[in-house]
C-alpha positions as CSV (number, residue, x, y, z in Angstrom):
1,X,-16.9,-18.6,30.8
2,X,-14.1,-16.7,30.1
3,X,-10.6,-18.7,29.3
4,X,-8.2,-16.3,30.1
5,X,-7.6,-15.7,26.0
6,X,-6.7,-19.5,25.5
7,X,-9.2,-19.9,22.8
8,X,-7.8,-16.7,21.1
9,X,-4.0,-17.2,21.6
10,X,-4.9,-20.5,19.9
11,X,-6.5,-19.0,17.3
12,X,-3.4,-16.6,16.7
13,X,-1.2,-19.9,16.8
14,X,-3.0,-21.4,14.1
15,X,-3.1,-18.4,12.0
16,X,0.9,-18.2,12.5
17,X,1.0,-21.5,11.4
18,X,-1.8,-21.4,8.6
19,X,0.1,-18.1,7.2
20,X,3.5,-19.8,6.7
21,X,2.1,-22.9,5.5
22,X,0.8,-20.5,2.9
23,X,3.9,-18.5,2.6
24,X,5.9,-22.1,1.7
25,X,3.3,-22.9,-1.1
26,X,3.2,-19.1,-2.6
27,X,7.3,-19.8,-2.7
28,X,7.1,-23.2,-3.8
29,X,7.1,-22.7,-7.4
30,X,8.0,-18.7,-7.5
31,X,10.5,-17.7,-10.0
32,X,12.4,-14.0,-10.5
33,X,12.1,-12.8,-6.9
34,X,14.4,-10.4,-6.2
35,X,16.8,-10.6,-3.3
36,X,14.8,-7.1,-1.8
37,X,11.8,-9.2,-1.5
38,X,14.0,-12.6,0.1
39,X,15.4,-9.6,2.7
40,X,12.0,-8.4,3.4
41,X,10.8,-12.1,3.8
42,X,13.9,-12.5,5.9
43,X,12.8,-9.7,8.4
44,X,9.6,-10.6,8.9
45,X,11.0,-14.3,10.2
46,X,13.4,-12.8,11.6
47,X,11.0,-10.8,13.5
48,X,9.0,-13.6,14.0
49,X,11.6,-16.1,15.6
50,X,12.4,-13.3,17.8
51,X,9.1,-13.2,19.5
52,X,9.7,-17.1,19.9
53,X,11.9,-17.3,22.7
54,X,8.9,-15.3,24.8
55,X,6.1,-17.6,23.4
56,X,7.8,-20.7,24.7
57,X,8.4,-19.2,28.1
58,X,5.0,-17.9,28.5
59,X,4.0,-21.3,27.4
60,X,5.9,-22.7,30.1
61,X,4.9,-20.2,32.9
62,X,1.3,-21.5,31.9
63,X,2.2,-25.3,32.1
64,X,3.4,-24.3,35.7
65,X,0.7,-22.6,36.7
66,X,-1.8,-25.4,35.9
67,X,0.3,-27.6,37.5
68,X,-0.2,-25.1,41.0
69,X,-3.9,-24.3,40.5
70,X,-5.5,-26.9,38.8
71,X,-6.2,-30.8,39.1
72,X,-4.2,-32.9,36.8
73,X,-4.7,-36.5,35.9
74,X,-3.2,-38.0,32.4
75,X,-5.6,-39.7,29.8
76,X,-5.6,-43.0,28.9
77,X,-3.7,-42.4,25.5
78,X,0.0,-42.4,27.8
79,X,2.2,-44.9,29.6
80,X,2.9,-41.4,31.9
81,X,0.5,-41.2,35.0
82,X,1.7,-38.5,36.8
83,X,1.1,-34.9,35.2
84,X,3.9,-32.7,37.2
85,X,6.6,-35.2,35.6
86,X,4.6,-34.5,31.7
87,X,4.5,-30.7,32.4
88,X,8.5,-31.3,33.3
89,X,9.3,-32.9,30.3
90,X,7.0,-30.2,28.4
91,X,9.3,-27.5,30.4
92,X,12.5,-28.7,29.5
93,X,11.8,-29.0,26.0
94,X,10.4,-25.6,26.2
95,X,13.5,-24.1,27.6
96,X,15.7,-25.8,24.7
97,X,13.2,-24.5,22.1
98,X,13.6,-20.8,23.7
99,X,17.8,-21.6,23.2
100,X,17.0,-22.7,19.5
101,X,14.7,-19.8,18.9
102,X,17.1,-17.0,19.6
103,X,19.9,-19.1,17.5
104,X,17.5,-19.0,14.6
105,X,16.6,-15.6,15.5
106,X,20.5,-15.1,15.0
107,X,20.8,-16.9,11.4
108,X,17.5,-15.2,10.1
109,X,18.8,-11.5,10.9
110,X,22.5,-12.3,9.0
111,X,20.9,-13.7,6.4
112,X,18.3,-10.3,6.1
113,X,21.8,-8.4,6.7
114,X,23.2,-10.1,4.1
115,X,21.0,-10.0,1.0
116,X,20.0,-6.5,2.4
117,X,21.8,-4.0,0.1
118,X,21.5,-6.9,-3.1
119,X,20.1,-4.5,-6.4
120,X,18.8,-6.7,-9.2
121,X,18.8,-5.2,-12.4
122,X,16.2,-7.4,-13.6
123,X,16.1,-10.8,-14.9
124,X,18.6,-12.5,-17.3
125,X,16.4,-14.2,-19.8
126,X,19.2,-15.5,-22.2
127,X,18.5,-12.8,-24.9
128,X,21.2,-10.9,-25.5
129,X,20.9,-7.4,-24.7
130,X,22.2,-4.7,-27.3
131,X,24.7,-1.6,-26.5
132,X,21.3,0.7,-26.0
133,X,19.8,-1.1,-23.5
134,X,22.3,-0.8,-21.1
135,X,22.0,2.5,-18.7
């Protein structure tokens, strides 16, 4: 039976999620990065919240049309019993999340642009250097 790709965009969500749950504990305890490597990391977030806003309204678009092509009933787990008003809720929330995404698309990209053209000469490791190791 085919799923329309459900079970494989829900495999590429939980590899989003798996890879920076992985990214955060790689950075955890990192020390020395340079500011080129925090820009690149910045990009690639950057890049990533920017392909959020389109996520949450294809999302949406598919909460919609389950709610026109398929029969709904809520499990027993909810005080909601009518699925049109959960998939409303879903949508609005969905819609502010798509407004929050390109804001944090926005803040991402400065901060690349800000640390983009940061040159680190290396590490400061409280030794003092002498005259002939300076360029």
């Amino acid at each position: 039976m085919d799923d329309g790709g459900g079970l494989e965009a829900t495999a590429h969500a939980n590899a989003a999620r798996e890879h920076v749950f992985g990214f955060n504990r790689i950075t955890m305890w990192q020390r020395d990065r340079i500011p080129a490597e925090t820009s690149d990391q910045l990009a690639e977030f950057a890049d990533i919240a920017a392909a959020l806003p389109q996520a949450c309204s294809q999302l949406s678009s598919a909460l919609e049309q389950a709610l026109a092509s398929q029969e709904l009933s809520m499990d027993s787990m909810t005080d909601e019993s009518d699925p049109s008003m959960a998939i409303g809720v879903a949508r609005l929330h969905l819609e502010e999340a798509r407004g929050l995404a390109l804001d944090l698309h926005k803040h991402l990209d400065a901060a690349r642009n800000a640390t983009a053209h940061i040159i680190s000469h290396g590490v400061d490791d409280g030794q003092e250097s002498m005259p002939w190791d300076q360029p």
